[in-house]
C-alpha positions in Angstrom: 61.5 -20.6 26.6 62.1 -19.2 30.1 65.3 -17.0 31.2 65.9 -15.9 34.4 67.9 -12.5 35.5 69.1 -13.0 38.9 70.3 -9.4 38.6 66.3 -8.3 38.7 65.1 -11.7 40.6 62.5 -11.6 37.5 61.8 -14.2 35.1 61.1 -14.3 31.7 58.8 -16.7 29.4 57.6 -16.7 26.1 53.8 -16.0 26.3 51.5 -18.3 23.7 48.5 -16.2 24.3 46.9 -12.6 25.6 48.2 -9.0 24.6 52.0 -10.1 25.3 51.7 -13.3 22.8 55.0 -14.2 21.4 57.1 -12.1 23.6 59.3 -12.4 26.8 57.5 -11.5 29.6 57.6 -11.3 33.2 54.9 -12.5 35.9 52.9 -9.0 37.1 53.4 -7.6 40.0 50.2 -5.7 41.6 51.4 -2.3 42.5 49.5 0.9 43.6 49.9 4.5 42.5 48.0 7.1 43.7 45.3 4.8 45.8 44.6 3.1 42.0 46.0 -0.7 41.4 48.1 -1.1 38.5 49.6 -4.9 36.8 53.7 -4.4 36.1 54.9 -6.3 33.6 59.0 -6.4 32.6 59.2 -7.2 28.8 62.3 -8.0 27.0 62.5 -6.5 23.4 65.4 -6.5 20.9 66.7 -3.0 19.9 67.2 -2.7 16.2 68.6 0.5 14.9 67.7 1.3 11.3 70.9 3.3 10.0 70.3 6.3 6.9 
């Protein structure tokens, strides 16, 4: 499955393997922070609200 926000220009796919397996997930980005290199990743998750 792949969705695509053109909102964000990001899109999302369902990953079959690695630490994001099963969820929707965007390419990484390579970003910097502080002189250190970093991987951004968007994921998608559904809220669920457990009501008392």
């Amino acid at each position: 499955m792949v969705l695509y926000d053109p909102k964000h220009c990001l899109k999302y796919e369902r990953k079959r393997s690695g630490p994001f397996e099963g969820m929707l997930v965007s390419d990484g980005n390579s970003i910097k922070i502080g002189g250190e290199e970093f991987v951004e990743y968007h994921v998608l998750a559904k809220l669920e609200i457990v009501w008392d």
